[in-house]
N, C-alpha and C positions, 0 to 999 in steps of 0.2 A: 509553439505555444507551450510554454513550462506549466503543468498542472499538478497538483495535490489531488492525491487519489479522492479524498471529499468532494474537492471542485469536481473533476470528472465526473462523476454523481450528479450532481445536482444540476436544475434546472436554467440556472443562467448559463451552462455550455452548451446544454439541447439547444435554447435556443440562437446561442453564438454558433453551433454548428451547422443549423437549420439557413442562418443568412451565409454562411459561407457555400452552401451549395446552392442557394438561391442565385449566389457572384459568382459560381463557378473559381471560386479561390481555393488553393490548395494548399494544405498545412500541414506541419508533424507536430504529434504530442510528446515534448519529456514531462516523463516522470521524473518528480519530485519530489523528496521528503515535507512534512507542515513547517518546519525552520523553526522547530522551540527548543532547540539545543543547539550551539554554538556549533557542535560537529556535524550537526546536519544542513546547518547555513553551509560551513564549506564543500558540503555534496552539493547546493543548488549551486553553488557557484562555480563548480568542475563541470557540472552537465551543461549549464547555461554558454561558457565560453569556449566550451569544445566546439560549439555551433554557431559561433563569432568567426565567418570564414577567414579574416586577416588576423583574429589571434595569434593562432600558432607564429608567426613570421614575424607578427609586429608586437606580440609582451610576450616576454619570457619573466612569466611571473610565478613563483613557488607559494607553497601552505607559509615558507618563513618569510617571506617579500609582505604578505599579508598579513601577518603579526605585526611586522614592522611599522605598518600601514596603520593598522591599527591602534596602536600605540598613540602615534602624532593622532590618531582623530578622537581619541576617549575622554570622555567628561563624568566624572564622576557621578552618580545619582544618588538618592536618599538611601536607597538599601543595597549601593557597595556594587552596582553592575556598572558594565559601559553604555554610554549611546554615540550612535553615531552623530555626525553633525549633517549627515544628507540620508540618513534612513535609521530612525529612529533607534530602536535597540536592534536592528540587523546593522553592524558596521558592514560584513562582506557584501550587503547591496549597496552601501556606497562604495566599496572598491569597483564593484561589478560597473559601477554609474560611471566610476572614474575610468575603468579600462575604454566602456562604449563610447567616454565622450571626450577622449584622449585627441588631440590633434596635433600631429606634426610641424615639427618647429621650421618656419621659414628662413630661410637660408639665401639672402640677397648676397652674388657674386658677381662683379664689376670689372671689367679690365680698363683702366684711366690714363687719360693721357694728357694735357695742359686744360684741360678742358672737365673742371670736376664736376662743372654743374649737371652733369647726366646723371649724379646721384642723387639729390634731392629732386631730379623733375623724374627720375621712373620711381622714387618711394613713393612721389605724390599722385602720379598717375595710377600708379597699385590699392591707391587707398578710397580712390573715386572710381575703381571698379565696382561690380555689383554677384556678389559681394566683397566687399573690400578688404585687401589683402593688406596686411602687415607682416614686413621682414621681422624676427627676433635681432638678429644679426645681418650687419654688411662687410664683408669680407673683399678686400679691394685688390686688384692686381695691378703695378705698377711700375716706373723705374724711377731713379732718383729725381729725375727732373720733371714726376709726375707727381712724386712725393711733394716738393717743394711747393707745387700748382695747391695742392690741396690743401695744406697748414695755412699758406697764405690768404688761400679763398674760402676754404669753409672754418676753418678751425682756428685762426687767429682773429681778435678783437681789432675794429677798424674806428674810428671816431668816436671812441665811448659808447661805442654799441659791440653789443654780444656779436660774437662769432655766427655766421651764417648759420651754421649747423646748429649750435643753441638757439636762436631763433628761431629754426623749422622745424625743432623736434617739439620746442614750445607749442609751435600754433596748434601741430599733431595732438598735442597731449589734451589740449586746452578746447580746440575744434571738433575732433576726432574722438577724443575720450579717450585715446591708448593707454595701455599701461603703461608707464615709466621704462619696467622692463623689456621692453621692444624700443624697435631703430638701434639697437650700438653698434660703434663703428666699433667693430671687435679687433678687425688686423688690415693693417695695409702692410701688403707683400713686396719685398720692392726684388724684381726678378737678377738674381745675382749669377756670375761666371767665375770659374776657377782660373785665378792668375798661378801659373804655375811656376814664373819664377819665384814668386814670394810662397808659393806652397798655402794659399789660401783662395777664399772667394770674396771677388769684390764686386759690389751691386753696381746695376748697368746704368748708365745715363743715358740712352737710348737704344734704338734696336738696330744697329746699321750695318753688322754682318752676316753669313749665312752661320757662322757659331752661334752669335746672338739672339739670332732665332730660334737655333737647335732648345739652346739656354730657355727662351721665353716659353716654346711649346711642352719642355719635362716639366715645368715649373707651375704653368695653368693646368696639364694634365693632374699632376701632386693636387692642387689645390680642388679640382673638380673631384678626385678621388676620397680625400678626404672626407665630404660634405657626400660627396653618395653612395659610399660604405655603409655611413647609420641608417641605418631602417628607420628613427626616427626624424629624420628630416625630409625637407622639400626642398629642391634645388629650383633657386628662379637667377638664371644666369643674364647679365646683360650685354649686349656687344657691342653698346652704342660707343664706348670713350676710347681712347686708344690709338695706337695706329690700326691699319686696317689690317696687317697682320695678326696683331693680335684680337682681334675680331672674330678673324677665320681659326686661328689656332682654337680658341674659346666654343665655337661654333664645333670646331671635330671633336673638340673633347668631349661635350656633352651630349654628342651622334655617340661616341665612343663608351662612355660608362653610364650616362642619364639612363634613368628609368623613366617608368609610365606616367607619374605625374611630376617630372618636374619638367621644367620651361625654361625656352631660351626668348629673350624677348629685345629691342630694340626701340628707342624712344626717340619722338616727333615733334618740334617742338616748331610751330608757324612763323615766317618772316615776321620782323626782323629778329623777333626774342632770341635764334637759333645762333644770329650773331655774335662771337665774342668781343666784338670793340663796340660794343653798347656802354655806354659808363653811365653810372655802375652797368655792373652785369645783371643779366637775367638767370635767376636759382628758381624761381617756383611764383605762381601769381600773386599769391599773400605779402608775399615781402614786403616789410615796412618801408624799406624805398625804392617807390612806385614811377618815378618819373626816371623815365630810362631814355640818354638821348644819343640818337645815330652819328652816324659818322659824318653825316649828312648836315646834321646839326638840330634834322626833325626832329620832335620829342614824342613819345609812346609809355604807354602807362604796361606799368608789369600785368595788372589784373586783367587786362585784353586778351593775355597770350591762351593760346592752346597748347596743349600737351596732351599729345596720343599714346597711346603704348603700344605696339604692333607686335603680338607671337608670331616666333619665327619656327613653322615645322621642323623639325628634322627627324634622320631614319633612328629607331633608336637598336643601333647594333648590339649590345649589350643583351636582347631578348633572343637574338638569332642564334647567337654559339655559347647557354651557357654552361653546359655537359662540357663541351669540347676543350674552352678557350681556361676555364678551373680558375685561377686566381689571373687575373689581370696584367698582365708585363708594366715591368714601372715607368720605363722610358717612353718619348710617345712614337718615335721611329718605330721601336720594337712591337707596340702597340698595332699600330697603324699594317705593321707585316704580318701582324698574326691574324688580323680582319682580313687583308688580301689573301691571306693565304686560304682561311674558310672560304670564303667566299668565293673562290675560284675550286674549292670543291666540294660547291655546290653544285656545279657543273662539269662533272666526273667523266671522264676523257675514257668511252671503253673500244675495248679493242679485244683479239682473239689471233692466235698463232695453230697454222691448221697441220703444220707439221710438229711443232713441239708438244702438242694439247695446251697451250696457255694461258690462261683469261689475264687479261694484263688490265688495269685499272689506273690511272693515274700514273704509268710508268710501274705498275708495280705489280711484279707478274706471280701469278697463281696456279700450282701444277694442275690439273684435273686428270682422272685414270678413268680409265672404265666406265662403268653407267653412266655418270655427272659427267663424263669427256662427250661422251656421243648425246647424252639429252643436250647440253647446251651448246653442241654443234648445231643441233636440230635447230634450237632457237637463234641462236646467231644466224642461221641460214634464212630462216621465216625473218628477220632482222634486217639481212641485205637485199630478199623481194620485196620488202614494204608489205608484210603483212602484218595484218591488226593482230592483236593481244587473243588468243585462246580464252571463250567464254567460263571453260571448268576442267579441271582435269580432268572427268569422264571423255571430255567431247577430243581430249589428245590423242587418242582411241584411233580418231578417222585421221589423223597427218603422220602422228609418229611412225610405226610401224613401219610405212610404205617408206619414209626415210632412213632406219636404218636399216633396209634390206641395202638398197644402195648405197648407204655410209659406208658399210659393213666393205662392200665389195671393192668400195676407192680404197678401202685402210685396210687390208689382210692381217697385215702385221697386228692388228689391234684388236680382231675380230676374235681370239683368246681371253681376252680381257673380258669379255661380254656372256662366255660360256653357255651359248645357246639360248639368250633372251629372250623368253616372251612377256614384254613386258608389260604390264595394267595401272589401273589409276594410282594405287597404292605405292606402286614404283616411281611414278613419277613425281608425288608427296615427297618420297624419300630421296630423290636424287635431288631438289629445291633446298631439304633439310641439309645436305649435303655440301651443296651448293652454298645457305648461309652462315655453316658453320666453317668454310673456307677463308671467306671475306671477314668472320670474327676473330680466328687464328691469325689472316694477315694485317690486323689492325683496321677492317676496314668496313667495321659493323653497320656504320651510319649508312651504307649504302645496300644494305638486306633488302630496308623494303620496298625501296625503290626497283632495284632488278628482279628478286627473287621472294616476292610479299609472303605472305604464311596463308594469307585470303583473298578472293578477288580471281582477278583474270591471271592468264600466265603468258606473260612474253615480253621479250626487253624495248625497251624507248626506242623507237626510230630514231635517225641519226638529225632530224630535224629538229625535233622535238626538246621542247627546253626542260629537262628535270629539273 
């Protein structure tokens, strides 16, 4: 609740405060200046958006972004002031109106194969959702003989009638009410390979070898990366056109870099509409030519068809490692190794050498001396009887001790190192500390709190046990 120290006073917050413990609702008050000076609009406006939890991440907006801003929205008044055009003489609450009610730009991305009608029947599908989605842009993935499919089906003029796509951005516009500025077909990509005797890259006519493919999957990777870099967009990926390769490639990518809300999704469209030797063909129910006849010779009206849109889950890798993995690798092999390779240590191979003292993790070994050598023998020993995790380190009081009288006497040679130990809780604090700043030195921090936590119980994962 933004409040004016006046407003806090007065009687209409007693009583806004009175029903909110009546709902058991819970709330913070900023203070705020009254906003009769322009410099004090811009304090409500720092307080207010400090507490816009996706601010930070999603506007990187300055006191000069807001001049600017300003500027474009000022209308003159009778005595030489501004007003806004959506808050009156506060323009910075309509900036503030504009940050809250800022939505990310839709990002239709397509892989196409002879077959383009899967682009007009998933825009149409998106728009008879509830609520109904509109792409800004369609950004298409293809090869030359997918290109061709397209010009000739959606974007070339056929009997003196408009081009498909002109037709269905129509009805959109005219049915649907969109603005103009949505649906454009922004780029069809046609996936290209480096001929190296000519010393250049020639775009593919199909996908028929395992380079080709190499080719097709850098190339939808680029493109998926591109569109989920900006924070201000929403990836809605389609996997319906294409060959099935590139389907799945499309599909890893967006497992691969897709964030939280974008979508990979797959369109359904009911016998026979789904067919492409329908003539004409089937693009979307509206179509002004509606009599569509089978191969059969049966005839079916386009306005019959159905069109489903199916979301397709996927995992979204990209939230798993992103400390670790730092900027992205460009290629998708490279990609695709650096996920295997997290991901395989996420499940940290440990192990222990009782003649060299060496905690070995991952093949990758760590000396121990002294105190830290014989505590986490201790634990590695309680590790190979299968015993459970020590409640606190008071209670290591009653196992340790009686352990290294007997350590002590298998390793002579070691029992110098230890210099008469008696050891207490505060020791064994400090052989953990010890402990995790070994694992940080060998590069291999991520795995502190997993073996050696700072709180909680004390003892390492049993060998069954899935960390």
């Amino acid at each position: 609740m933004a409040l004016t120290e006046d407003i806090e006073k007065g009687d209409n917050w007693n009583e806004l405060q009175k029903e909110f413990s009546d709902k058991n609702l819970s709330y913070e008050i900023i203070k705020i200046p009254t906003g009769k000076e322009e410099n004090e609009l811009w304090k409500i406006f720092e307080s207010i958006t400090e507490k816009i939890p996706h601010c930070s991440s999603y506007f990187h907006f300055s006191q000069s972004d807001y001049q600017a801003w300003k500027i474009t929205k000022r209308h003159q008044t009778r005595d030489g002031s501004f007003a806004s055009t959506s808050g009156g003489k506060n323009p910075i609450f309509g900036f503030l109106k504009m940050l809250l009610n800022k939505e990310k730009e839709i990002i239709l991305l397509a892989v196409v194969g002879t077959s383009p009608a899967v682009i007009p029947e998933t825009i149409w599908a998106l728009a008879h959702e509830s609520p109904p989605l509109y792409p800004r842009f369609i950004d298409i993935i293809t090869t030359t003989i997918g290109k061709k499919s397209i010009d000739s089906e959606l974007l070339r003029s056929k009997s003196n009638s408009k081009p498909i796509w002109e037709e269905f951005r129509e009805w959109l516009i005219t049915e649907k009410a969109i603005d103009k500025n949505f649906i454009i077909l922004r780029d069809i990509k046609i996936i290209s390979s480096p001929l190296l005797s000519q010393g250049k890259c020639v775009e593919l006519e199909d996908i028929r070898s395992i380079k080709d493919n190499e080719e097709a999957a850098d190339c939808i990777l680029e493109e998926v990366r591109k569109i989920t870099e900006n924070p201000d967009t929403r990836l809605i990926a389609s996997v319906a056109g294409g060959r099935k390769t590139m389907g799945i490639l499309l599909y890893s990518s967006v497992s691969m870099l897709g964030r939280e809300d974008d979508r990979l999704t797959h369109v359904l469209v009911n016998e026979p509409y789904d067919d492409p030797r329908l003539q004409p063909k089937f693009y979307f129910p509206q179509q002004k030519e509606q009599l569509l006849r089978m191969p059969s010779g049966q005839e079916v009206y386009a306005k019959d068809a159905k069109i489903e849109l199916a979301t397709i889950p996927f995992v979204k890798f990209r939230e798993l490692f992103p400390k670790e993995l730092g900027r992205f690798p460009g290629r998708f092999t490279d990609l695709v190794y650096q996920y295997s390779k997290e991901i395989k240590e996420l499940n940290p191979q440990l192990d222990f050498d009782y003649q060299t003292g060496e905690l070995i993790i991952n093949e990758k070994k760590i000396q121990l001396h002294g105190r830290e050598l014989s505590f986490f023998a201790f634990l590695w020993e309680r590790r190979r009887q299968k015993l459970p995790p020590i409640e606190s380190h008071k209670e290591i009081n009653e196992y340790f001790p009686s352990f290294l009288k007997k350590w002590e006497k298998e390793n002579p040679q070691l029992k110098h190192l230890l210099k008469e130990w008696n050891p207490c809780p505060d020791d064994y604090r400090k052989c953990l500390s010890v402990l995790r700043k070994k694992l940080k030195d060998a590069g291999l921090g991520k795995y502190c709190q997993l073996f050696f936590p700072i709180r909680g119980k004390v003892g390492l994962p049993l060998k069954n046990e899935k960390f």
